[in-house]
N, CA, C and O atoms as a printed pandas DataFrame, in Angstrom:
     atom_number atom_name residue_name chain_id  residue_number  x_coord  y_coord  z_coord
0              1         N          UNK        A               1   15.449   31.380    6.430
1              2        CA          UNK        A               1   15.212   30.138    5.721
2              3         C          UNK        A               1   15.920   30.217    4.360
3              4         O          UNK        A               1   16.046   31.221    3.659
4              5         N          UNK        A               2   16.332   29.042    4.133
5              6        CA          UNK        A               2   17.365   29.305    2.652
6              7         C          UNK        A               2   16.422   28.894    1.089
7              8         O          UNK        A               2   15.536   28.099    0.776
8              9         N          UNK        A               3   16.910   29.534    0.684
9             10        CA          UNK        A               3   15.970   29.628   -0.803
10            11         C          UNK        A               3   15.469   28.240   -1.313
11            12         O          UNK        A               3   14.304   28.104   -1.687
12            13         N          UNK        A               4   16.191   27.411   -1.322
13            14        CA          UNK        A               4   15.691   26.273   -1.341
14            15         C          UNK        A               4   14.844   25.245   -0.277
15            16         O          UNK        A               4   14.440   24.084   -0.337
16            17         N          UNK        A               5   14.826   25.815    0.249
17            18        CA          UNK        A               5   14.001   25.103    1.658
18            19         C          UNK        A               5   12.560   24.472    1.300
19            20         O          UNK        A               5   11.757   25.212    0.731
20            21         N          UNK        A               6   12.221   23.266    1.574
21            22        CA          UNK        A               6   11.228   22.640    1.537
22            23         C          UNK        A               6    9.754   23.165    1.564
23            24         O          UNK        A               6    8.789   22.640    1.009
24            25         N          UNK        A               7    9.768   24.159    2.221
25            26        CA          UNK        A               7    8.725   24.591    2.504
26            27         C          UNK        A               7    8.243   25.992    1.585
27            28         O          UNK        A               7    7.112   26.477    1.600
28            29         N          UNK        A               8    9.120   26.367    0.992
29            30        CA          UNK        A               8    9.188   27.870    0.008
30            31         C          UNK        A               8    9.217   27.376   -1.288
31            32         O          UNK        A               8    9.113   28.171   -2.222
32            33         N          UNK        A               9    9.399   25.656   -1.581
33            34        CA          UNK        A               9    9.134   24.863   -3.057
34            35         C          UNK        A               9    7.902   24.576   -2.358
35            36         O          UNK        A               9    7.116   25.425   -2.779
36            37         N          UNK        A              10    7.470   24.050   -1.756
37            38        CA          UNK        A              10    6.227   23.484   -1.802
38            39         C          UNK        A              10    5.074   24.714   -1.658
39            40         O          UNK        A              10    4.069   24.424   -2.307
40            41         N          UNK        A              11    4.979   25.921   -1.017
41            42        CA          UNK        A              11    4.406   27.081   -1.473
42            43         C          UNK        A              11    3.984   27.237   -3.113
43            44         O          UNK        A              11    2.887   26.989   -3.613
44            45         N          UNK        A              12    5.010   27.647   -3.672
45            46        CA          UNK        A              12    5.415   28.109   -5.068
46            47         C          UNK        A              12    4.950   27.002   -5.780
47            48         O          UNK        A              12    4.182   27.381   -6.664
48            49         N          UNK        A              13    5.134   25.472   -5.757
49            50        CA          UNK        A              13    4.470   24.366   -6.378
50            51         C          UNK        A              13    2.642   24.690   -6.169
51            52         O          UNK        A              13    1.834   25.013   -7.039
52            53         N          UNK        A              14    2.438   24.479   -4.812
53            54        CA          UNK        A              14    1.242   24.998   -4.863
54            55         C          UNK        A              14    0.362   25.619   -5.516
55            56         O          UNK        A              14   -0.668   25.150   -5.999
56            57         N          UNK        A              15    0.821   26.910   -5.558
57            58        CA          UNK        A              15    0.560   28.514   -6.018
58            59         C          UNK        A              15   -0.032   28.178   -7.740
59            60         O          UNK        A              15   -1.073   28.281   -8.388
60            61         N          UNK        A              16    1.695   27.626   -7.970
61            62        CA          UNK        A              16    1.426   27.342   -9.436
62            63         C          UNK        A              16    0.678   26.704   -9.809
63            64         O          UNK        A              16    0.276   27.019  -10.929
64            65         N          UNK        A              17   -0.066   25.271   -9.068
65            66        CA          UNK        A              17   -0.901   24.439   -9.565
66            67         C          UNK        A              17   -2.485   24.813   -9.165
67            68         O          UNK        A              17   -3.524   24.285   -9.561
68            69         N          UNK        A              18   -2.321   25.695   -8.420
69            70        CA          UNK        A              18   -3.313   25.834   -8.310
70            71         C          UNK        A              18   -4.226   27.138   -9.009
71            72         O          UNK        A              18   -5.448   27.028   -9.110
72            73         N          UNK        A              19   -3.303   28.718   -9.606
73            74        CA          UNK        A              19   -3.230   29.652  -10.140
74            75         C          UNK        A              19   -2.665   28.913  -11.348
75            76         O          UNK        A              19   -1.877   29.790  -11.700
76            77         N          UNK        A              20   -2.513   28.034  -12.148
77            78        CA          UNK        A              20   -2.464   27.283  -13.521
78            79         C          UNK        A              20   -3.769   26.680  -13.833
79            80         O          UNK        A              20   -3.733   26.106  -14.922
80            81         N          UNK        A              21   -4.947   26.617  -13.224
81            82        CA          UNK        A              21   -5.990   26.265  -13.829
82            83         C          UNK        A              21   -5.433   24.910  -14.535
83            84         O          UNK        A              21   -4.276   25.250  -14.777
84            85         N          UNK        A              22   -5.507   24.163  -14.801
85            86        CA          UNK        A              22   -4.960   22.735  -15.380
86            87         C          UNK        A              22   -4.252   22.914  -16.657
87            88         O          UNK        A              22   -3.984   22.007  -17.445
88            89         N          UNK        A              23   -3.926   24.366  -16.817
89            90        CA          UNK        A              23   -2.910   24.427  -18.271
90            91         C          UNK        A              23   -1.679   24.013  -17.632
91            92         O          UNK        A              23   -1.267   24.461  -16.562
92            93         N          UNK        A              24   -1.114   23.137  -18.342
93            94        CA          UNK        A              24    0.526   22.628  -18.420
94            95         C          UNK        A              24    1.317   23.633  -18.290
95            96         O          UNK        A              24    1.781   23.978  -17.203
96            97         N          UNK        A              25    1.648   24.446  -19.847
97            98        CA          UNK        A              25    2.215   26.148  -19.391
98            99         C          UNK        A              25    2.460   26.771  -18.304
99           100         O          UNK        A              25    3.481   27.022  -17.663
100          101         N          UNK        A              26    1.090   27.036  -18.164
101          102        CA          UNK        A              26    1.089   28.139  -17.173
102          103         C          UNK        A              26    1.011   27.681  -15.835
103          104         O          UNK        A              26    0.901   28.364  -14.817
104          105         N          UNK        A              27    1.067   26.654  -15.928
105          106        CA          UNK        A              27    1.273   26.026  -14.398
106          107         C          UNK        A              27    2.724   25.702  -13.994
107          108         O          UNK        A              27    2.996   25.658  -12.795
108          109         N          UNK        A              28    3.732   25.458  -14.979
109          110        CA          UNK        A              28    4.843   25.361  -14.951
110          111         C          UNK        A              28    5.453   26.950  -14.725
111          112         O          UNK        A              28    6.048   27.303  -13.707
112          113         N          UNK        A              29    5.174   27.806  -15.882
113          114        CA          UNK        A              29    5.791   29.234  -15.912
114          115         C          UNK        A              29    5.603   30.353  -14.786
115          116         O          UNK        A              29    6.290   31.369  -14.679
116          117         N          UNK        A              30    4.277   29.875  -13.767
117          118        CA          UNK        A              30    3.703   30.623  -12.802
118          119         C          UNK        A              30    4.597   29.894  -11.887
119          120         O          UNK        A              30    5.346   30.713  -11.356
120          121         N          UNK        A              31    4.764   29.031  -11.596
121          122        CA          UNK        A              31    5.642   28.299  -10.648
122          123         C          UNK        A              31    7.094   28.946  -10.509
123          124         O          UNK        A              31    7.641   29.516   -9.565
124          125         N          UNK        A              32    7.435   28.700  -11.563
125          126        CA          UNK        A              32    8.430   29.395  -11.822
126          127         C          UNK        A              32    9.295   31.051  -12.015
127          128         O          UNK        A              32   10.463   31.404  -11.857
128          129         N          UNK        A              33    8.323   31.597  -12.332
129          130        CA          UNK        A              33    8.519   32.943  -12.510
130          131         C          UNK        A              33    8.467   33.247  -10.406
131          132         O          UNK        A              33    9.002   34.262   -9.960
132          133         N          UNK        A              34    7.898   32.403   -9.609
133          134        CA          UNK        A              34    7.847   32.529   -7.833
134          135         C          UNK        A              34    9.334   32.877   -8.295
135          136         O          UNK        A              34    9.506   34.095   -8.348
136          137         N          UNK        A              35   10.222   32.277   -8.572
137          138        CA          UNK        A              35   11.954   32.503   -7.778
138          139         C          UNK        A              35   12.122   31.595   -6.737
139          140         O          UNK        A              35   11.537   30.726   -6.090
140          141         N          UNK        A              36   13.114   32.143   -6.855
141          142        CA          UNK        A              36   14.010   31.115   -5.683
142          143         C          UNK        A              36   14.342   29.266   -5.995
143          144         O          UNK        A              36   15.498   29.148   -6.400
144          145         N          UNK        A              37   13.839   28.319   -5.928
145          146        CA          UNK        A              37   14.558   27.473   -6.166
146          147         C          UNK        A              37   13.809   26.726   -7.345
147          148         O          UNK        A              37   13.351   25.591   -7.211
148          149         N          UNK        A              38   13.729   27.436   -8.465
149          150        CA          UNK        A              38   13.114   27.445   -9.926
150          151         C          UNK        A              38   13.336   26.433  -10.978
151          152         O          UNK        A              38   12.581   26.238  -11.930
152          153         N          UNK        A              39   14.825   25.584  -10.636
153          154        CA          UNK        A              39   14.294   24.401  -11.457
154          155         C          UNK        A              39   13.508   23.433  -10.816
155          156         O          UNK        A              39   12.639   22.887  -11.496
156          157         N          UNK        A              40   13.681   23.024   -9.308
157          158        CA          UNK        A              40   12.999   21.928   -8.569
158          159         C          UNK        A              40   11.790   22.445   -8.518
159          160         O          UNK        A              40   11.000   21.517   -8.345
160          161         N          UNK        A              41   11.140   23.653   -8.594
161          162        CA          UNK        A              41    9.673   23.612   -8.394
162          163         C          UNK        A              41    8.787   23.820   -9.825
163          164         O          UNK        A              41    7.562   23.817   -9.947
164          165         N          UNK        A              42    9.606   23.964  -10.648
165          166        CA          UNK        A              42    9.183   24.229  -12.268
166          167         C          UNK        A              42    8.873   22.713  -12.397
167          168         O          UNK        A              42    7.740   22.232  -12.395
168          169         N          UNK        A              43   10.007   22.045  -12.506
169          170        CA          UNK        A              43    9.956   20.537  -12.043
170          171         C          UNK        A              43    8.907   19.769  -11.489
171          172         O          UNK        A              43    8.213   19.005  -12.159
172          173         N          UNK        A              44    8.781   19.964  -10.264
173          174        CA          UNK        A              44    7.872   18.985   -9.515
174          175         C          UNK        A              44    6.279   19.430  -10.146
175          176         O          UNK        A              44    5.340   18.674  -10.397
176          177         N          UNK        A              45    6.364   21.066  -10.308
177          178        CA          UNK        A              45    5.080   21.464  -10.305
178          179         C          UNK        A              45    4.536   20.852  -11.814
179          180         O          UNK        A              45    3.316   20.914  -11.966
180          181         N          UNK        A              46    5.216   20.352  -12.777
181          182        CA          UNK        A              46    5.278   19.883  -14.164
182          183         C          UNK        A              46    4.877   18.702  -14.115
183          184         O          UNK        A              46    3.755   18.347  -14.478
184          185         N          UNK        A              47    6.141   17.640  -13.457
185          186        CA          UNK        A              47    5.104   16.609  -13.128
186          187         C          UNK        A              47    3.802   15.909  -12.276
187          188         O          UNK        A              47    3.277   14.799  -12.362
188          189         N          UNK        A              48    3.575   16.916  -11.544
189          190        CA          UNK        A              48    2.305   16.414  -10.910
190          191         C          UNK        A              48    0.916   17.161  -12.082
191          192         O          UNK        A              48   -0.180   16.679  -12.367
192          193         N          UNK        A              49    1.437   18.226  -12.446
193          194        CA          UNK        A              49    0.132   18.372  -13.411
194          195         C          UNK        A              49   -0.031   17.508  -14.808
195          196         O          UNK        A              49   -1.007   17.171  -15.478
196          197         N          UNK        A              50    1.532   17.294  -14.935
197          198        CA          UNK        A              50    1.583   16.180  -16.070
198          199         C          UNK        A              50    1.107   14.847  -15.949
199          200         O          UNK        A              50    0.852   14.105  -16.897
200          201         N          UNK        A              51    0.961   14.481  -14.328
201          202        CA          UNK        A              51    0.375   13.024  -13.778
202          203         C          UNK        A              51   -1.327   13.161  -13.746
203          204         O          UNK        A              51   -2.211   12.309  -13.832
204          205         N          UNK        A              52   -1.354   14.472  -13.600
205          206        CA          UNK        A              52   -2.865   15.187  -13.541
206          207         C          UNK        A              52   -3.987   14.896  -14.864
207          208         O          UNK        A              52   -5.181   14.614  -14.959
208          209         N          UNK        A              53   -2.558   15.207  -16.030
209          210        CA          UNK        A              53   -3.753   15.850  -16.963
210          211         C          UNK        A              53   -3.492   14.527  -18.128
211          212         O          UNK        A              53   -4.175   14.337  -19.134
212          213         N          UNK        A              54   -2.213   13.631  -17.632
213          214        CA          UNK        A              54   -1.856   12.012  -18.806
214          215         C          UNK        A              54   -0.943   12.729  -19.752
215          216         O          UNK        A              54   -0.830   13.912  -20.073
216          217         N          UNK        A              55   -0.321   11.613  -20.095
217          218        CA          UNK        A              55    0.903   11.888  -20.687
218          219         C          UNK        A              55    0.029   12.677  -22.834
219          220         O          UNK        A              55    0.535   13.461  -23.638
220          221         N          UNK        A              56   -1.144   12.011  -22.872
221          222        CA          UNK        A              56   -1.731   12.457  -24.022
222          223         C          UNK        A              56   -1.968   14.014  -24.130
223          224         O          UNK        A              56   -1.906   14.722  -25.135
224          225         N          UNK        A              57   -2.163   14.246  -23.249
225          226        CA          UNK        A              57   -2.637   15.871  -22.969
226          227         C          UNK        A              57   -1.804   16.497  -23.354
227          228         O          UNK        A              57   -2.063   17.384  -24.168
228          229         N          UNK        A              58   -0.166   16.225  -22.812
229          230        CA          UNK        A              58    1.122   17.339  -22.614
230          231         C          UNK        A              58    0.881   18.173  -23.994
231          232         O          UNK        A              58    0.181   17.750  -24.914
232          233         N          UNK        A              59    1.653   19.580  -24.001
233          234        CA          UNK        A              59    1.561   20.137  -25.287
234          235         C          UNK        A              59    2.989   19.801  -26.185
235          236         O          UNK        A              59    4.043   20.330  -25.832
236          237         N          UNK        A              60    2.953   19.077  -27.117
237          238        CA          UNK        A              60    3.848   19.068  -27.861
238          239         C          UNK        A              60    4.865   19.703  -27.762
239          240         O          UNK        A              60    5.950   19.129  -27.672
240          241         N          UNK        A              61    4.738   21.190  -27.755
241          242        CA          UNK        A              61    6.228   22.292  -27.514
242          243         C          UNK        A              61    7.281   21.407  -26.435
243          244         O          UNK        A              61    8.449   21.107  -26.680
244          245         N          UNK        A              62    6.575   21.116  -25.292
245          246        CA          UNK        A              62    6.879   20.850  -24.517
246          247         C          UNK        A              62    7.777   19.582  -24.047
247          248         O          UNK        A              62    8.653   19.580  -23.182
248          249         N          UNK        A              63    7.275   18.393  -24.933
249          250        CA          UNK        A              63    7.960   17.067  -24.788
250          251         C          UNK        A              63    8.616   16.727  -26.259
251          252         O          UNK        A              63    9.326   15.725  -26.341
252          253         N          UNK        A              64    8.404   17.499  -27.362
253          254        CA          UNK        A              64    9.369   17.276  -28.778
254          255         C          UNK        A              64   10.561   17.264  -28.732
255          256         O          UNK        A              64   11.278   16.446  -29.309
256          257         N          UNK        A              65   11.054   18.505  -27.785
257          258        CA          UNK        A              65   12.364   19.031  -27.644
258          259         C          UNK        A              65   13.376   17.452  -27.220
259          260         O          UNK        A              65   14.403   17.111  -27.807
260          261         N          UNK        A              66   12.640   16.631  -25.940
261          262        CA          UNK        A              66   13.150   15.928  -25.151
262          263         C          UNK        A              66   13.606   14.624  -26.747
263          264         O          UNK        A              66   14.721   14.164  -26.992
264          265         N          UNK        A              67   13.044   14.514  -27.082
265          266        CA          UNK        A              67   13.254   13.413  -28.238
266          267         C          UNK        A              67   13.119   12.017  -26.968
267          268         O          UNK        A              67   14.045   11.226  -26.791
268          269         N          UNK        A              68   11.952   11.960  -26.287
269          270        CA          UNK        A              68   11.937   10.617  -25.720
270          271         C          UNK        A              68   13.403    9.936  -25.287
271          272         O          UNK        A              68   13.588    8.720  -25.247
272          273         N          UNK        A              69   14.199   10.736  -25.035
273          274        CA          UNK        A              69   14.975   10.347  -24.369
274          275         C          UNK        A              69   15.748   11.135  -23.351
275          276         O          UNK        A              69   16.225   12.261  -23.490
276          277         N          UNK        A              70   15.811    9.926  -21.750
277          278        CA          UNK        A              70   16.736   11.168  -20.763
278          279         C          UNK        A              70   17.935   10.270  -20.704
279          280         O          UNK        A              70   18.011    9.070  -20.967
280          281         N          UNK        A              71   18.982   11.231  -20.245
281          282        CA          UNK        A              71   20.082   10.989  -19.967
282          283         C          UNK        A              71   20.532   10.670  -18.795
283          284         O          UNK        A              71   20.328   11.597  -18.011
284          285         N          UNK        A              72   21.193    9.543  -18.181
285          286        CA          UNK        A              72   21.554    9.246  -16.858
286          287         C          UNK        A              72   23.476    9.356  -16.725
287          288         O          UNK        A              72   24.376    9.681  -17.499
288          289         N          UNK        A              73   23.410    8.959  -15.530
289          290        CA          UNK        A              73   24.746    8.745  -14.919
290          291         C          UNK        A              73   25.111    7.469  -14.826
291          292         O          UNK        A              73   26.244    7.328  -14.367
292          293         N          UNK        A              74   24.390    6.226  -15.176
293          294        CA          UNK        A              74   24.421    5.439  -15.059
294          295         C          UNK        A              74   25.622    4.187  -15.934
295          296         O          UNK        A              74   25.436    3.839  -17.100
296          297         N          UNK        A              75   26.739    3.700  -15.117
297          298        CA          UNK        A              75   27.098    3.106  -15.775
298          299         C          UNK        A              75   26.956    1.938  -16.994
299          300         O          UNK        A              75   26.611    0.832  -16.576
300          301         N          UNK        A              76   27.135    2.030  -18.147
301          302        CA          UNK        A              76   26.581    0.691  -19.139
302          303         C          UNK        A              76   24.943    1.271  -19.370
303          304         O          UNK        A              76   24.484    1.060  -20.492
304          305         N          UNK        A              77   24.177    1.882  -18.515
305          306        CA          UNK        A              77   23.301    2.381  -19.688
306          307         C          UNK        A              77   22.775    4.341  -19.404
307          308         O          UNK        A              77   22.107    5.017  -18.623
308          309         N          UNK        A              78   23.420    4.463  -20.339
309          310        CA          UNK        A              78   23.406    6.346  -20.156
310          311         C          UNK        A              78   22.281    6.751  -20.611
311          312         O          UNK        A              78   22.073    7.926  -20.307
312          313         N          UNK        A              79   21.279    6.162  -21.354
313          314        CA          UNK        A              79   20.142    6.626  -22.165
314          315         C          UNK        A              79   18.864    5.486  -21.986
315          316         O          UNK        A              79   18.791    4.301  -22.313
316          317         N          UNK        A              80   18.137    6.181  -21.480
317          318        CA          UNK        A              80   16.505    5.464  -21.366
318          319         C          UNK        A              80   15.334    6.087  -22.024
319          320         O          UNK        A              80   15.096    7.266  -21.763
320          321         N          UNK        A              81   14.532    5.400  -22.892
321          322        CA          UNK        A              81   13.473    5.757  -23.553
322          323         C          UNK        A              81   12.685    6.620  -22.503
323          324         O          UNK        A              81   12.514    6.170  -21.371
324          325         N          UNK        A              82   12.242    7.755  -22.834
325          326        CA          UNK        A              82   10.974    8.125  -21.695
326          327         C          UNK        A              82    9.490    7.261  -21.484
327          328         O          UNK        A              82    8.806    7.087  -20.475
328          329         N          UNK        A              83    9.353    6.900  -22.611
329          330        CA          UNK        A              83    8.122    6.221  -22.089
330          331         C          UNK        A              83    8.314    4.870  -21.462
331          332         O          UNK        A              83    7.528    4.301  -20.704
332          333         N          UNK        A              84    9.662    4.379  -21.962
333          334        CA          UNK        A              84    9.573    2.734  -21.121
334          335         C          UNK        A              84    9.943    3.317  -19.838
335          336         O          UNK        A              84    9.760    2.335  -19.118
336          337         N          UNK        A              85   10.360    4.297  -19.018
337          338        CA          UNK        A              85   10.430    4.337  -17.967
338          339         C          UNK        A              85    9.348    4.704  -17.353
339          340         O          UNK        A              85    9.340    4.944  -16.145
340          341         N          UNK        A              86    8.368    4.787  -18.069
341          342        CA          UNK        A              86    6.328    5.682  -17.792
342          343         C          UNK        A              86    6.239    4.089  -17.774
343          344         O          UNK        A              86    6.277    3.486  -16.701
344          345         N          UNK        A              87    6.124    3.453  -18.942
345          346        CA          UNK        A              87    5.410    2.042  -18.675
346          347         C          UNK        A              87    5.768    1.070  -17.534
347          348         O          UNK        A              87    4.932    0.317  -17.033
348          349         N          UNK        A              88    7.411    1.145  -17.047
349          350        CA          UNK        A              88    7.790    0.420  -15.883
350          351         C          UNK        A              88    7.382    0.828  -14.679
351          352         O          UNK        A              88    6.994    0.116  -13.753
352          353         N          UNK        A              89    7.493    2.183  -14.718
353          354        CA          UNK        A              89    6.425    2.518  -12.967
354          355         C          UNK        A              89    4.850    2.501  -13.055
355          356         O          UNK        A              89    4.134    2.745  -12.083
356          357         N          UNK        A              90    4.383    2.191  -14.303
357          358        CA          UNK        A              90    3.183    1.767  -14.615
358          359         C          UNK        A              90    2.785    0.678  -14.057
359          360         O          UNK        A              90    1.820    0.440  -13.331
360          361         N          UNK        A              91    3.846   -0.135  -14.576
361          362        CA          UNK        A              91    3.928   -2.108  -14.151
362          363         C          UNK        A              91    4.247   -2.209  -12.445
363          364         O          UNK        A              91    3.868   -3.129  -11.720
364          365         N          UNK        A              92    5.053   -0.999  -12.018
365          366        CA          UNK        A              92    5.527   -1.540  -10.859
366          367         C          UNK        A              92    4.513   -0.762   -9.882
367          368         O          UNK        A              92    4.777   -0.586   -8.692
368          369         N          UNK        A              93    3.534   -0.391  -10.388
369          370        CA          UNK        A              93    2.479    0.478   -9.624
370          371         C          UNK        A              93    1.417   -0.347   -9.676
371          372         O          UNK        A              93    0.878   -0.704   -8.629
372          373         N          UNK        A              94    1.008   -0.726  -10.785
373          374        CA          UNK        A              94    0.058   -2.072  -10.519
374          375         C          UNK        A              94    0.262   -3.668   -9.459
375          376         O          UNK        A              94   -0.514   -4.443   -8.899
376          377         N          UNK        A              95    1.836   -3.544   -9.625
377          378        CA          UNK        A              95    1.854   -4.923   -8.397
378          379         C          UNK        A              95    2.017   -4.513   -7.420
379          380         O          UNK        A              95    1.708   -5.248   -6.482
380          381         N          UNK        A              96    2.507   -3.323   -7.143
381          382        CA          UNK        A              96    2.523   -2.898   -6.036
382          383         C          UNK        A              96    0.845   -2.714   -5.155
383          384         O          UNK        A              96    0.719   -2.842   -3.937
384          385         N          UNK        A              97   -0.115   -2.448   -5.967
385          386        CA          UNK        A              97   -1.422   -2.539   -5.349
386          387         C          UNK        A              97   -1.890   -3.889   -5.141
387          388         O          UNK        A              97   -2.264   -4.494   -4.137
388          389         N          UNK        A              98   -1.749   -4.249   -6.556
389          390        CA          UNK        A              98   -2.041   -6.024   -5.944
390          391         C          UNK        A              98   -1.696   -6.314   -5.075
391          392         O          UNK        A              98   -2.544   -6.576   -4.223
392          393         N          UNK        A              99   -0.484   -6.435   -4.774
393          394        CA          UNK        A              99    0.403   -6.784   -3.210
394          395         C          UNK        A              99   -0.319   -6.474   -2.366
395          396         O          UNK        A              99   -0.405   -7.163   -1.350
396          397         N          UNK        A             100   -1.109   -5.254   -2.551
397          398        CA          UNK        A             100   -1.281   -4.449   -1.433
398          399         C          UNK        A             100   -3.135   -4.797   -1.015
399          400         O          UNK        A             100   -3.484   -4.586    0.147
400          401         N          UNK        A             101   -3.800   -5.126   -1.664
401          402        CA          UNK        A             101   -4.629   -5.524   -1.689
402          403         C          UNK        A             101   -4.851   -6.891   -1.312
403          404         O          UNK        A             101   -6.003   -7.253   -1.073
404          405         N          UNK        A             102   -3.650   -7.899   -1.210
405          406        CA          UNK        A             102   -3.776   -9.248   -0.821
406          407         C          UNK        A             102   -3.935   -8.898    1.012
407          408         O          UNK        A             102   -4.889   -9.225    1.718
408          409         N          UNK        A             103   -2.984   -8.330    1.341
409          410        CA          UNK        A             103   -3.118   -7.989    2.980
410          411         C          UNK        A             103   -4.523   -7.937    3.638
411          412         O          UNK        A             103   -4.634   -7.688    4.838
């Protein structure tokens, strides 16, 4: 099976979130220190505890660096606020239930 394989991130995501006790840190660094395909599971395992614990919780160290802003590939707009992209899947998560609730 190759190091990146679906199933050896989702282990290691696991592991970490679940041997992280709900610290941010150490739920990221335990994830990570697994090996093998270490940014995607540092990654995923970050944001689901970060969806876990609200964007208020995060530890500072952690989201200062970013200066609220990511960088895309995107032609005509290369730079998006981080939080307006939190508040738009916010918005598009709420109609999406409404929708979903009319059925």
């Amino acid at each position: 099976m190759s190091i990146v394989h679906t199933l050896n991130n989702a282990a290691l995501t696991v592991a970490g979130l679940f041997y992280g006790e709900k610290d941010f840190e150490k739920t990221i660094t335990l994830t990570v220190m697994g090996g093998l395909d270490t940014d995607c599971t540092g990654a995923t395992a970050g944001s689901i505890i970060g969806a876990i614990l609200g964007a208020k919780k995060l530890p500072k160290k952690w989201i200062s660096p970013l200066g609220n802003k990511v960088e895309t590939y995107l032609k005509g707009k290369q730079y998006f606020k981080s939080d307006e992209i939190a508040k738009r899947f916010a918005r598009i998560a709420k109609k999406m239930r409404k929708e979903k609730s009319k059925k």
